[in-house]
N, C-alpha and C positions, 0 to 999 in steps of 0.2 A: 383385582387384576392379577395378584400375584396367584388364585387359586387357578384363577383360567391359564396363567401361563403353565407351570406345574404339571398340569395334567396334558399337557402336549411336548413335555419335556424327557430325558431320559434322567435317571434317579442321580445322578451327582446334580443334577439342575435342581431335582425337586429338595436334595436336603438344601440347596442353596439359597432356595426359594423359603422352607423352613425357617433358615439362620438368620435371612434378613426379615422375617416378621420378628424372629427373639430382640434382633438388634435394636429394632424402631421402636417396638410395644413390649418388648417383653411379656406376651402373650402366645399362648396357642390358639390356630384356630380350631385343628381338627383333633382327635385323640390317634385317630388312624396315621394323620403324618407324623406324629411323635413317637411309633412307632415302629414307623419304616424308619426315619431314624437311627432310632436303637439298634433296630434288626442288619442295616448298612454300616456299624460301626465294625465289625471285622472286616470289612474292604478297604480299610483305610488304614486302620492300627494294629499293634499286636500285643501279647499278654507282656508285663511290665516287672519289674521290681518290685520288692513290699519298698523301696525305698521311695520310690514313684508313685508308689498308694500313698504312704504317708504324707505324702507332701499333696497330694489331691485332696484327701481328706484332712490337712491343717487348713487349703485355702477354703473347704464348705467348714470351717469353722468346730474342727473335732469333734465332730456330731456324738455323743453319747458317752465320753469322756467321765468316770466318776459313776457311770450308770452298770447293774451287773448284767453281767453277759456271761450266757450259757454257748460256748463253743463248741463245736459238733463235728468229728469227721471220723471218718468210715468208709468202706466200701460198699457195705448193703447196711441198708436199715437206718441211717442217719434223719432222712425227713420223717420217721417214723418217731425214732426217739424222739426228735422234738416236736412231732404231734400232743405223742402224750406228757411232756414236760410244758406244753403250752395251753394243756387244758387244765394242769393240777396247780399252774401258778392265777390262770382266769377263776378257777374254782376256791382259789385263796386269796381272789378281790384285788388281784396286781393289776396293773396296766403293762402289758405285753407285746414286744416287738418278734416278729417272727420273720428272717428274711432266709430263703429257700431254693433250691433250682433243682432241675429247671422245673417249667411250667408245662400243664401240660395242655391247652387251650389257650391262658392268656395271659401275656407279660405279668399285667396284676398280681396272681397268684402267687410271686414270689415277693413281693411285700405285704405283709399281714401286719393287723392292725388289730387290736383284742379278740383274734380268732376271726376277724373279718378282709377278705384284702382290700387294699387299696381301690378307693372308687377314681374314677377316670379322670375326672376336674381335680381331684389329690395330685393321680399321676402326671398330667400335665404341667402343673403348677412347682411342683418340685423337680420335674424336669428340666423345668426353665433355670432356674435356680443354678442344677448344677452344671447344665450347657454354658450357661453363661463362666464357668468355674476352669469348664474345659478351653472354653473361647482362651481364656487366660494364657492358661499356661502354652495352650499352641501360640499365642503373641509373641512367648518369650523364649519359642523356640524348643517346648519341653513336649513329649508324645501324648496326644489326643487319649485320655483314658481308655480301656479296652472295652467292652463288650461288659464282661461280669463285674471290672473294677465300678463302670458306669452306675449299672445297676446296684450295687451294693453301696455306694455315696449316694447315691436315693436313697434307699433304705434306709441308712443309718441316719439321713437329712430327716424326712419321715417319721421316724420312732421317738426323735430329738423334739420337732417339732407338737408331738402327741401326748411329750411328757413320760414315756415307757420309764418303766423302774426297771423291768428286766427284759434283754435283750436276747431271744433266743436265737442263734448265728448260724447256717449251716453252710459248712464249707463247700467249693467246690467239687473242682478233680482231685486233689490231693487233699496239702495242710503244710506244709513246711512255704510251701512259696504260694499260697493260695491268699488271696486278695485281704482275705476275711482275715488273715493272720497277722495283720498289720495293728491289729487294735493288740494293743501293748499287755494289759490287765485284766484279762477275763475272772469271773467271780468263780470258775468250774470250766474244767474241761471233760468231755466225753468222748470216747472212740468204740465206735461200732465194731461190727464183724469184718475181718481184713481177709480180701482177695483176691486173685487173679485179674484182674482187669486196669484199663490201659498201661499195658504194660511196658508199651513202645515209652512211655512217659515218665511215669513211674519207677520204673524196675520190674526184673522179670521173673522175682522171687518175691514172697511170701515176706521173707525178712526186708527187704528192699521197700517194698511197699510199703511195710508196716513202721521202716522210718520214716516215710514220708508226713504218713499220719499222722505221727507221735511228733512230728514236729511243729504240731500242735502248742504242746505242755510246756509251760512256762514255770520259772521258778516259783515255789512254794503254790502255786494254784493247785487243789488235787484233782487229779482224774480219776473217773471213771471208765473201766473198759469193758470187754467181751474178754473173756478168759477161756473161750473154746478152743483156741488152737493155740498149742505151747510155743511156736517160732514167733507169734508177731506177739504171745503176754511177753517171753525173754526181752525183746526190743521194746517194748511202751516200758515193761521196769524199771532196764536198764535206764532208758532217757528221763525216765520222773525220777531215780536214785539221784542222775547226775546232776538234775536239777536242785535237787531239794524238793521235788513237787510229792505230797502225800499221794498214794494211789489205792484203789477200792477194784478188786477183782472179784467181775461177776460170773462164778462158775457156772456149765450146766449143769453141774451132778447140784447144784443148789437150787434146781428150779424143779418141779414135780406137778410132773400132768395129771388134774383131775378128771376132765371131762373133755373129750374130743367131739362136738357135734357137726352136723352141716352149716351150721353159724356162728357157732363161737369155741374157743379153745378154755379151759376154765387151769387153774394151777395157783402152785402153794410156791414161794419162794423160803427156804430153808436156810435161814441165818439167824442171827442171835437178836436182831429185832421182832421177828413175830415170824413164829412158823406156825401157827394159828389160820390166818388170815387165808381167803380164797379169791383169788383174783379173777377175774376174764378179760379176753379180746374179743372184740365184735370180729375177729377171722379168723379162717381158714388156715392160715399161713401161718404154719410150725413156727416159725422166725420173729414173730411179732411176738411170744414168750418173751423171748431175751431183750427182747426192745425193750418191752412195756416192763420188764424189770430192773434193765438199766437206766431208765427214767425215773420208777419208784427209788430205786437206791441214791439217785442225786437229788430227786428231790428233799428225798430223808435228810439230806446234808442241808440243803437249803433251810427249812425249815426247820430245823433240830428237835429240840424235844417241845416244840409247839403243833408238831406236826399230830394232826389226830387222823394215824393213817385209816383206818377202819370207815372216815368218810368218802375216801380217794376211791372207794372200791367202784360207786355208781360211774363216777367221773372217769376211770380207767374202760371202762367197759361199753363207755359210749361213743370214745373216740376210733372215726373210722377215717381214712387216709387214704385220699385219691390213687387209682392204679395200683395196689398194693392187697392183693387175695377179693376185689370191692366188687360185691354181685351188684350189676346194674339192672340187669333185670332181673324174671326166675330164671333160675338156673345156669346165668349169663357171667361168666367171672371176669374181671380186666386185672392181670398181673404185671407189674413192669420189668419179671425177670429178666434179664439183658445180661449176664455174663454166667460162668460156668459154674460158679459160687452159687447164685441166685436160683439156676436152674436144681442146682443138688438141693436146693431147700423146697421147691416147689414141688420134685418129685415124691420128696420126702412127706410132704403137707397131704398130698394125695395118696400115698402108702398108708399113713395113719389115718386118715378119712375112712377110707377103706375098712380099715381094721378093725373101726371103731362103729362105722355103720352101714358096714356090706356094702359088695361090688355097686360101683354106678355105671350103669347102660341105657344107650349109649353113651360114652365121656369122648365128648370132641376137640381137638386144638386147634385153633388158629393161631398163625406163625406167623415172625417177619421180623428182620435182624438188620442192622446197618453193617454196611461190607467193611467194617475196621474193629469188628469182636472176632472172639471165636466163637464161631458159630457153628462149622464142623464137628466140633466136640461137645456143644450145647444139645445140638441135633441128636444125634448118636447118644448121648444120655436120657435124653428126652423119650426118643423109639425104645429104649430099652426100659428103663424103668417107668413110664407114663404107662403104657400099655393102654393108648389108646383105640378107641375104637377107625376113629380115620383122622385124617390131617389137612389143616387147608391153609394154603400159602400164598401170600400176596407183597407184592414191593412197599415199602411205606413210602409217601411222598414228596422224598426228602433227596440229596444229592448225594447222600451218602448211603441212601437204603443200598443191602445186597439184591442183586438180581433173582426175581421168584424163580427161574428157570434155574437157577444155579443152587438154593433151595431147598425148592424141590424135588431134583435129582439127588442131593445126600438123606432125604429122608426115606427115598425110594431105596437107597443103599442099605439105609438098617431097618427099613420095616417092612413087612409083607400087606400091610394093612394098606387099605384105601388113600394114596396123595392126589388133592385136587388143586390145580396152579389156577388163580383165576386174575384175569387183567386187571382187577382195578381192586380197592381195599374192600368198596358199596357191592360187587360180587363175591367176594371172599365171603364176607359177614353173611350175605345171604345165603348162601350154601352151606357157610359153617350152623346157619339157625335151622335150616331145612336139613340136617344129617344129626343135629340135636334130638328135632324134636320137642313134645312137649312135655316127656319125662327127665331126657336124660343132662348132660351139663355140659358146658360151652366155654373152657377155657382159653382166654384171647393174653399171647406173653410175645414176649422174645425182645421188645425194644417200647422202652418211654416213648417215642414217637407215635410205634402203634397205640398204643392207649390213649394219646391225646389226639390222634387222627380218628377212633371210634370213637369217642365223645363227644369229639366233632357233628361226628355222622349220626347219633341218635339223639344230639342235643343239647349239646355243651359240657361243660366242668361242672355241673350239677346234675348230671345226668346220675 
């Protein structure tokens, strides 16, 4: 009765409809209404306190409490570094929590479960769990968990539940007031590359941002950083000095490129552990260097001198990472570049392809950006340095996509080359693969949405 009413309802009915199957059975029926659920929890609530997390996560019972947690934030390249810090802890027989965002397909993806995500009857059952946690505290008058807090007391229920020894954490939007920063004790912290993006939120400097991050690091825990841009190493030092937290800067003049091919980047990191050793990335993407080195370097910590790097090299070089440089077909790339940081790296990726194995022609973009980046000055780097052969623009399907009409008139402003605006994302892909071709390459960037809307379209998160 309760399905048939629901589906003639409008959505505060159907979570209602939801709440009182939790209440009665404490069951789900569908995986899809738990779900919509989830995905209806920003029309109700908003982001919270870590004092508000704490207390969310004391009543699901301090899920993972004593357990190590690897702590991650950044502005590019975070779900990266803990790709490859989640394959060298499976490859050294750990039981591993891996919780992520976003997704780019299906909630699930951001609870991993030994390098696997969570299956559906998981996700339900621990949903109920913690609904029931939220039911609570709205009784006593306290705000409905938010959106990400939600999801992240899954996860850590989850990981609790699985037994993880290590929990690998990636923050949100920030890290000083980020949900994930509420766990008191992390065993290691990490900070990515710091840049320009949501800056309305953030701050609208480099330095600004880069405290946000750092407000990460906890006392005596060491971190790990990116050591490319001297404003945000000054701010991560300063905040680990103040803490007492040990820190490990990963320079670039420390990293040395061996081999640049059409699939993989090959490189030597140059420190007083082994400058010996050659490493690779299953990509494309200049950027995934400093990743996959700042994962090596923490893991080094983790394991100390048991560590027998020289096996990690297979294990390094097979980890590949959704939307991030990932050929889905031939020739077909999906990048999640989305802010102006991301872009300078991707142009970059593509200068050195170049260089390393002659012009590609035709090289196509497909484009498509949400209307709260900059996307003006993405553009305009992109025309200039991609030096692509044409361009092809489409809205992504989202509330917040920017207008392809709006677009595709700024690309029309910096480039003489071919702009094609086409109504829907299922036209755009087609015409970006027919301007391809069967030689030349197909890069699809500008926004995480677009990536997980093509994958959509050619067949899921395993595509």
């Amino acid at each position: 009765r309760d399905r048939s009413v629901s589906r003639g309802l409008g959505d505060v009915y159907k979570r209602q409809a939801v709440e009182f199957r939790l209440r009665k059975t404490g069951k789900i029926v569908k995986y899809e209404e738990v779900v919509r659920y989830i995905e209806d929890i920003p029309k109700f609530t908003k982001k919270h306190t870590l004092l508000h997390t704490r207390e969310f996560m004391r009543r699901l019972g301090n899920p993972c409490q004593g357990r190590k947690v690897l702590h991650v934030a950044g502005t590019n390249g975070k779900g990266s570094v803990c790709a490859y810090m989640q394959a060298i802890l499976l490859f050294e027989g750990k039981r591993v929590g891996f919780f992520t965002s976003p997704h780019l397909v299906k909630l699930n993806e951001r609870i991993r479960i030994n390098g696997k995500d969570i299956d559906d009857d998981t996700f339900c059952r621990i949903f109920a769990k913690v609904r029931q946690v939220a039911e609570e505290l709205e009784k006593e008058g306290l705000e409905h968990p938010s959106y990400f807090e939600f999801l992240y007391g899954m996860g850590m229920l989850a990981f609790e539940e699985n037994d993880a020894e290590y929990i690998v954490l990636e923050t949100g939007l920030g890290g000083k007031l980020d949900a994930t920063n509420s766990f008191e004790h992390p065993f290691l912290s990490v900070i990515t590359s710091i840049g320009l993006d949501h800056t309305e939120i953030l701050g609208d400097t480099i330095e600004k941002i880069a405290g946000e991050k750092a407000g990460i690091i906890k006392k005596g825990v060491p971190v790990f950083f990116d050591g490319s841009d001297e404003r945000s190493s000054r701010v991560i030092e300063e905040t680990a000095e103040n803490v007492e937290a040990p820190w490990y800067k990963m320079e670039k003049d420390a990293l040395k490129i061996q081999e640049i091919t059409d699939k993989h980047i090959a490189f030597s990191i140059l420190d007083e552990y082994d400058n010996n050793t050659v490493w690779q990335v299953a990509s494309t993407g200049i950027y995934q260097v400093m990743n996959a080195a700042l994962a090596i370097r923490a893991m080094r910590y983790t394991f100390g001198d048991k560590a027998e790097i020289c096996k990690w090299q297979k294990v390094v070089a097979s980890v590949k990472w959704q939307g991030r440089m990932e050929e889905v077909l031939p020739g077909v790339i999906f990048d999640g570049a989305h802010n102006l940081a991301a872009i300078r790296e991707f142009t970059k990726s593509i200068r050195l392809q170049r260089e390393a194995e002659g012009e590609i022609h035709p090289l196509i973009i497909l484009f498509s950006a949400v209307a709260d980046k900059d996307y003006s000055h993405m553009i305009e780097l992109l025309c200039k340095e991609s030096k692509a052969d044409a361009y092809v623009i489409a809205k992504v399907d989202n509330k917040r996509g920017a207008q392809a009409d709006t677009l595709a008139a700024l690309f029309r402003k910096y480039t003489d080359r071919p702009v094609y605006r086409e109504d829907t994302l299922a036209d755009a892909f087609t015409r970006a693969l027919n301007e391809k071709g069967s030689e030349g390459k197909l890069y699809c960037l500008g926004s995480l949405y677009l990536v997980g809307e093509l994958k959509e379209l050619i067949g899921g998160e395993d595509a």
